[in-house]
N, CA, C and O atoms as a GROMACS GRO file, in nm:
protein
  316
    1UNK      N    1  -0.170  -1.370  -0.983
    1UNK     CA    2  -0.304  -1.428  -0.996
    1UNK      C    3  -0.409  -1.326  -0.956
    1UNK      O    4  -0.409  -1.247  -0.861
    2UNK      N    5  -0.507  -1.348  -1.062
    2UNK     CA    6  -0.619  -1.194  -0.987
    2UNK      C    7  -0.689  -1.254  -0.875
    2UNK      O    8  -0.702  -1.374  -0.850
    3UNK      N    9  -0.746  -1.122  -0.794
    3UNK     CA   10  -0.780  -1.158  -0.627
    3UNK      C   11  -0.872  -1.225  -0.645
    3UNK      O   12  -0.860  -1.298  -0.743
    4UNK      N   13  -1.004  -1.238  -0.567
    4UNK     CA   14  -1.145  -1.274  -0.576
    4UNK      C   15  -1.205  -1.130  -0.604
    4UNK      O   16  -1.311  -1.120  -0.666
    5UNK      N   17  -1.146  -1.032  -0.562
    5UNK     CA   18  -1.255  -0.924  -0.618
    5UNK      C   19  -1.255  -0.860  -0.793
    5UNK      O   20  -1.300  -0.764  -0.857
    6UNK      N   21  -1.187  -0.962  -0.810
    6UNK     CA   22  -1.239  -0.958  -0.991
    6UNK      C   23  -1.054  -0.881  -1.052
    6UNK      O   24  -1.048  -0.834  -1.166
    7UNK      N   25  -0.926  -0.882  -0.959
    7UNK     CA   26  -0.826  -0.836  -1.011
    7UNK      C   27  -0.846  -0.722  -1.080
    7UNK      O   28  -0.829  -0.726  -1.202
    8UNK      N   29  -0.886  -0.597  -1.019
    8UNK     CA   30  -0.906  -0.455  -1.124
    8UNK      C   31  -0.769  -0.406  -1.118
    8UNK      O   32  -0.765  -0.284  -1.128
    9UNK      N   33  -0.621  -0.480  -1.103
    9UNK     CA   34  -0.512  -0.352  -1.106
    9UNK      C   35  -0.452  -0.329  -1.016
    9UNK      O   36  -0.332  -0.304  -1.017
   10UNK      N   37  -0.534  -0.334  -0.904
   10UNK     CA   38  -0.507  -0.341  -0.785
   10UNK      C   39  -0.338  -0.428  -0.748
   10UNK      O   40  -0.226  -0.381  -0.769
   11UNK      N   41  -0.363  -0.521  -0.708
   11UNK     CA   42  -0.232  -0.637  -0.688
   11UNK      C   43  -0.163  -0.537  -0.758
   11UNK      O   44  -0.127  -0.444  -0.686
   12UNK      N   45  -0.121  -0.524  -0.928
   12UNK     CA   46  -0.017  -0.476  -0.963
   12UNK      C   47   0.045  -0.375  -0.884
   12UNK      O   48   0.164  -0.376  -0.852
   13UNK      N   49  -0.070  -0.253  -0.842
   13UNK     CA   50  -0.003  -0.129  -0.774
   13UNK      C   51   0.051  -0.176  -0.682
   13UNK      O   52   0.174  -0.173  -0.673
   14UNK      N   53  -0.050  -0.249  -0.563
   14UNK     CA   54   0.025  -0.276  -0.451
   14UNK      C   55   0.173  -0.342  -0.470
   14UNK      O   56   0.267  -0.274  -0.430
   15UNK      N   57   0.193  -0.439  -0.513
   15UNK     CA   58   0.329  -0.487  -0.539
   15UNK      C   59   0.425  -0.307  -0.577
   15UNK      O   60   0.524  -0.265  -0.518
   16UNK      N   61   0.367  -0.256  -0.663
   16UNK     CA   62   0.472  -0.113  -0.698
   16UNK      C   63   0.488  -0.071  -0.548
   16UNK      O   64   0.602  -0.080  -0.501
   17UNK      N   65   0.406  -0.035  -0.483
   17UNK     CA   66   0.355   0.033  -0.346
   17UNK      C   67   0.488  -0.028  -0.286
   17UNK      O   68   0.584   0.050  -0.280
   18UNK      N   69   0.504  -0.160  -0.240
   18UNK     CA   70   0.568  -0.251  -0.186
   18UNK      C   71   0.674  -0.204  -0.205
   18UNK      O   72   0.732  -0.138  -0.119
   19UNK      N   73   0.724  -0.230  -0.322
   19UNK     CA   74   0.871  -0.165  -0.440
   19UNK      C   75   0.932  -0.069  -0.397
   19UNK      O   76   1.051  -0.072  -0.367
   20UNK      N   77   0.852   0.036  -0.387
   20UNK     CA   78   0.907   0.233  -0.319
   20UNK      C   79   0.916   0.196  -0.153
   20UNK      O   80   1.025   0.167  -0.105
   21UNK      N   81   0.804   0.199  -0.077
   21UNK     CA   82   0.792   0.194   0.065
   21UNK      C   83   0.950   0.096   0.087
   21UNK      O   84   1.037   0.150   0.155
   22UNK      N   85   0.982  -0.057   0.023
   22UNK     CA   86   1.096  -0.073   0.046
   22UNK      C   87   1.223  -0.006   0.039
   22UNK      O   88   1.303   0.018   0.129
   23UNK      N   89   1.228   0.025  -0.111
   23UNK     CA   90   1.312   0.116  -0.122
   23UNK      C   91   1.327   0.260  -0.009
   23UNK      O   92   1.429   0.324   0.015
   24UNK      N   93   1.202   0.277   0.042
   24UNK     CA   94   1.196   0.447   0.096
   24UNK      C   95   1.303   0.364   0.242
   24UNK      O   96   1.409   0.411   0.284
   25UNK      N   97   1.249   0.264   0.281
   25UNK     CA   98   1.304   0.233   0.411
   25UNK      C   99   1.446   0.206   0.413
   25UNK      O  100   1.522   0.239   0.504
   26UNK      N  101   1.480   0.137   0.298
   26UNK     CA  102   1.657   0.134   0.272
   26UNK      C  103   1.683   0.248   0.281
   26UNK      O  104   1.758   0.249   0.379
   27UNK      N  105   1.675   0.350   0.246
   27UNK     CA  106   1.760   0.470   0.206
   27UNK      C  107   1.736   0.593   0.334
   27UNK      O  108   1.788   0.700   0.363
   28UNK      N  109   1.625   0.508   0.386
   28UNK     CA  110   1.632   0.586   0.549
   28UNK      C  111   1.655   0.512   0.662
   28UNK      O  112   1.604   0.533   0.772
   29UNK      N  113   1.736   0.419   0.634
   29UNK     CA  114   1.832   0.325   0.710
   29UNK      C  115   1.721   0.235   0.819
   29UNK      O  116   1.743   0.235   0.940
   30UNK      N  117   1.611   0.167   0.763
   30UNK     CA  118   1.505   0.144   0.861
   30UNK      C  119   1.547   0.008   0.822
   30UNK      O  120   1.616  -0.007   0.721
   31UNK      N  121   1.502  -0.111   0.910
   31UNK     CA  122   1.538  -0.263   0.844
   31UNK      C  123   1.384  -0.279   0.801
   31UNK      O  124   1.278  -0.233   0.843
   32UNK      N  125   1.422  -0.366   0.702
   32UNK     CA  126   1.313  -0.449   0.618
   32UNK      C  127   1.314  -0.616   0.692
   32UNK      O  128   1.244  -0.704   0.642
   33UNK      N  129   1.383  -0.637   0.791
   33UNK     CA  130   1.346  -0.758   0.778
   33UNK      C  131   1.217  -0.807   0.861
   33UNK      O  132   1.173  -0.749   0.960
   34UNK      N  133   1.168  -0.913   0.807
   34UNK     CA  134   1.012  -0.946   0.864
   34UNK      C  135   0.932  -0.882   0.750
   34UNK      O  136   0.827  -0.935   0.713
   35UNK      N  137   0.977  -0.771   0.695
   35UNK     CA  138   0.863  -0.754   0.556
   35UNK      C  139   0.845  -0.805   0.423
   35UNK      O  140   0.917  -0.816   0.323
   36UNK      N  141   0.736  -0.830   0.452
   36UNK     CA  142   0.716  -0.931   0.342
   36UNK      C  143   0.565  -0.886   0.267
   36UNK      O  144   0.458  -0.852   0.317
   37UNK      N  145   0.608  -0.904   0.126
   37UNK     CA  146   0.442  -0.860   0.037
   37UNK      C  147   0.318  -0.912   0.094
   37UNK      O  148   0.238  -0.819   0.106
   38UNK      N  149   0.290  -0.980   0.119
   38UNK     CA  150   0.170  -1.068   0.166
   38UNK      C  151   0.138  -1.002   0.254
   38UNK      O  152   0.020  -0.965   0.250
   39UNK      N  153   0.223  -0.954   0.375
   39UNK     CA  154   0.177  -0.897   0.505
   39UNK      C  155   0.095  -0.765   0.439
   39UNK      O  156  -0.027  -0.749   0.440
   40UNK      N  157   0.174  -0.695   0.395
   40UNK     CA  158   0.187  -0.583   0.335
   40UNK      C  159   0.038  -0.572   0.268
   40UNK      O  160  -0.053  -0.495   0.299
   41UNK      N  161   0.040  -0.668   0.172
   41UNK     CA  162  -0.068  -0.658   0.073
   41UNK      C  163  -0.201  -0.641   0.120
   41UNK      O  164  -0.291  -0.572   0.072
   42UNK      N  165  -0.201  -0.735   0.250
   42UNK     CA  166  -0.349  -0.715   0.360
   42UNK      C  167  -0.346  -0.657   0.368
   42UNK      O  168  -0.455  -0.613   0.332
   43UNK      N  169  -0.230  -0.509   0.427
   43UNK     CA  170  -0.264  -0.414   0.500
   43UNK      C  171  -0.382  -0.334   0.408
   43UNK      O  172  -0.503  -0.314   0.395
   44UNK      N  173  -0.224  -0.301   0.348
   44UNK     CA  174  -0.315  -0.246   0.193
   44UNK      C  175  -0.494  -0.292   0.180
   44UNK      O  176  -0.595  -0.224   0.202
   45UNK      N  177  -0.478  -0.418   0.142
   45UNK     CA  178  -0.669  -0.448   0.131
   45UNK      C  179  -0.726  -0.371   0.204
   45UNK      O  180  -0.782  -0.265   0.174
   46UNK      N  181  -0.709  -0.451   0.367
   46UNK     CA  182  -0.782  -0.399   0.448
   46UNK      C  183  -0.805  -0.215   0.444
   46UNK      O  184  -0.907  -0.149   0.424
   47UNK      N  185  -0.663  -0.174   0.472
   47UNK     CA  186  -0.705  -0.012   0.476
   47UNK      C  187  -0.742   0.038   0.346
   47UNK      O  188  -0.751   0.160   0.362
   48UNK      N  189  -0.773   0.004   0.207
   48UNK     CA  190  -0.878  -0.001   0.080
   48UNK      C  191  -0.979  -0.021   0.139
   48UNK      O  192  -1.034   0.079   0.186
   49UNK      N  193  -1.056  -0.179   0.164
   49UNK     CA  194  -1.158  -0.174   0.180
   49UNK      C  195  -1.227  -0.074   0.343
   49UNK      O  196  -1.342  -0.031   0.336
   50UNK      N  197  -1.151  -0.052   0.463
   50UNK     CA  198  -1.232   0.001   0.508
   50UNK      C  199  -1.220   0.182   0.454
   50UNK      O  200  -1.310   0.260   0.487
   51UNK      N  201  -1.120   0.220   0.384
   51UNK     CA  202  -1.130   0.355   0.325
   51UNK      C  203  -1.259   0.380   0.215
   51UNK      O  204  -1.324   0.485   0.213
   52UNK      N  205  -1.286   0.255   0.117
   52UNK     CA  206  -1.414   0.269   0.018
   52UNK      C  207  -1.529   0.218   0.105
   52UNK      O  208  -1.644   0.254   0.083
   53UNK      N  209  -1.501   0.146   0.191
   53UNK     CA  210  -1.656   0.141   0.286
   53UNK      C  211  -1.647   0.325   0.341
   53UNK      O  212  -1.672   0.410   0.257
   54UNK      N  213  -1.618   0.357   0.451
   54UNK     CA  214  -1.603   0.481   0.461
   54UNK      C  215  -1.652   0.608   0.360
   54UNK      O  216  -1.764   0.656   0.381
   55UNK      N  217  -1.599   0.643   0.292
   55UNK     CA  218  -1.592   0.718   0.189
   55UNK      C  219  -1.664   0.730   0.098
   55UNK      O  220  -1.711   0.837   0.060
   56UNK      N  221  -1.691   0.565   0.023
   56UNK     CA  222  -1.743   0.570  -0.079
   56UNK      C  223  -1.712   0.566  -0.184
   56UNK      O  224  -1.793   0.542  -0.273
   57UNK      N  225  -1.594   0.588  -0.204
   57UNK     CA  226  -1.473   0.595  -0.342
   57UNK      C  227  -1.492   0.496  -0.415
   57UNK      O  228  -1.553   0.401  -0.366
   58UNK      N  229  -1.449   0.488  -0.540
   58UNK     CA  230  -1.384   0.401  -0.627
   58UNK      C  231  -1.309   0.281  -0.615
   58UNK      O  232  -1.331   0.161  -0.632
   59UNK      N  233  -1.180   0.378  -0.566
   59UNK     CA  234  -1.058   0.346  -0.579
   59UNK      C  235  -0.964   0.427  -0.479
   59UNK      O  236  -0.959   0.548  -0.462
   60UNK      N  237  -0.890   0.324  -0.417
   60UNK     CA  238  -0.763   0.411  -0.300
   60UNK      C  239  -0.591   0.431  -0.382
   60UNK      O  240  -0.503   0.353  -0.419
   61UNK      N  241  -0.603   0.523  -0.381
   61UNK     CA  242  -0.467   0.568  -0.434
   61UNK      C  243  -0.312   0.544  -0.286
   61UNK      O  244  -0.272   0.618  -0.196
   62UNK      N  245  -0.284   0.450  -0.318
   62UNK     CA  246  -0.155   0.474  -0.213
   62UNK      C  247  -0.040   0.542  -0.232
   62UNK      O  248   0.018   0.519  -0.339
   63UNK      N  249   0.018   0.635  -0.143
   63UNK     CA  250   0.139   0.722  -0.171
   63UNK      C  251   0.203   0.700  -0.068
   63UNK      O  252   0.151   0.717   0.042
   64UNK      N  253   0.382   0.639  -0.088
   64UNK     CA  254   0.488   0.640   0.014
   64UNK      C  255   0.541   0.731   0.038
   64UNK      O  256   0.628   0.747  -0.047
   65UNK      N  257   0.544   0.838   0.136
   65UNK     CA  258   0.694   0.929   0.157
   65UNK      C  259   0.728   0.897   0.294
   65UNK      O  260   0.698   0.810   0.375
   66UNK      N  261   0.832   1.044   0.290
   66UNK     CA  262   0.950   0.974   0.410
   66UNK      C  263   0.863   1.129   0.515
   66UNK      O  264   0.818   1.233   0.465
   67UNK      N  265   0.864   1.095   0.648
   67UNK     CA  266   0.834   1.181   0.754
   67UNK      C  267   0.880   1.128   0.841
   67UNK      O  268   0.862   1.011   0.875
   68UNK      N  269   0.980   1.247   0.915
   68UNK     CA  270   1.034   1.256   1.024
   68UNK      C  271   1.174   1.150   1.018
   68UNK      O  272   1.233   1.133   1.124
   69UNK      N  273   1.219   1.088   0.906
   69UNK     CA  274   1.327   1.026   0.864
   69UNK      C  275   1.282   0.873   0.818
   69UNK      O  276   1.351   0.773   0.798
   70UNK      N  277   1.147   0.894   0.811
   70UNK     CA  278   1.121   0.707   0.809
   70UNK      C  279   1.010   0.688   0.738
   70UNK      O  280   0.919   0.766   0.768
   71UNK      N  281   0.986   0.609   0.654
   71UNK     CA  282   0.911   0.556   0.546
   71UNK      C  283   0.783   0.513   0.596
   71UNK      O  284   0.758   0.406   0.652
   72UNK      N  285   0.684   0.636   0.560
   72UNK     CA  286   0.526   0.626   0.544
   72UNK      C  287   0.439   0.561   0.456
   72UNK      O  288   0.501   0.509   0.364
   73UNK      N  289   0.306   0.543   0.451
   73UNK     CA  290   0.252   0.496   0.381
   73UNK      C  291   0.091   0.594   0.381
   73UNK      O  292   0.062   0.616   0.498
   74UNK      N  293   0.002   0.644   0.302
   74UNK     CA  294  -0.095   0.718   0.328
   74UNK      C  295  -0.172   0.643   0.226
   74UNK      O  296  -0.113   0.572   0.145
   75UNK      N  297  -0.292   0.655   0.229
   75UNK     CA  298  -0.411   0.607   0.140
   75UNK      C  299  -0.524   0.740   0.121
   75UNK      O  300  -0.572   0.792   0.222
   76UNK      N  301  -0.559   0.785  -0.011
   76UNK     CA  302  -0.605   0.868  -0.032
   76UNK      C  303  -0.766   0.787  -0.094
   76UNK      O  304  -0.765   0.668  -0.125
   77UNK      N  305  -0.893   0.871  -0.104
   77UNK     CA  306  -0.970   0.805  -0.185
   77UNK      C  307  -0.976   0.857  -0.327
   77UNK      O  308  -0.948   0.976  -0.339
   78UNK      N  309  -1.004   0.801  -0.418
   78UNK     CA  310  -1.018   0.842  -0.498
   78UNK      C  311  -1.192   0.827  -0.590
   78UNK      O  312  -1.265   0.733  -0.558
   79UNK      N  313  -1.225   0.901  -0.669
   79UNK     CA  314  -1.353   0.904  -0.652
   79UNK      C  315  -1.373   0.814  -0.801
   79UNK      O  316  -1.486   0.783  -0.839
   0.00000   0.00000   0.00000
């Protein structure tokens, strides 16, 4: 269902976002349990909206990798 902020795409990525970061944590033996999309998805919002308040951007690009053996999450802006 699109958000209130007009569904630009967003939701879809995040759910992908969700997808890898899970995956990254299986395969670096971290537990998933207690995670759940919804939690997740706020985070996401929230660290979007205070990264485009901040910044000014567009749009926040999220990228999962693994550091130090365990599944990250970074938010970039995008312009």
């Amino acid at each position: 269902s699109p958000s209130a902020t007009g569904g630009n795409g967003d939701e879809a990525d995040f759910q992908r976002v969700f997808d890898e970061y899970v995956a990254l944590k299986v395969k670096c033996g971290e537990s998933t349990q207690g995670l759940t999309f919804a939690k997740f998805g706020d985070k996401l919002r929230k660290n979007r909206d205070e990264l485009m308040a901040k910044t000014g951007c567009q749009h926040v690009k999220f990228t999962v990798y693994i550091k130090d053996g365990k599944a990250m999450l970074k938010a970039s802006p995008v312009k």
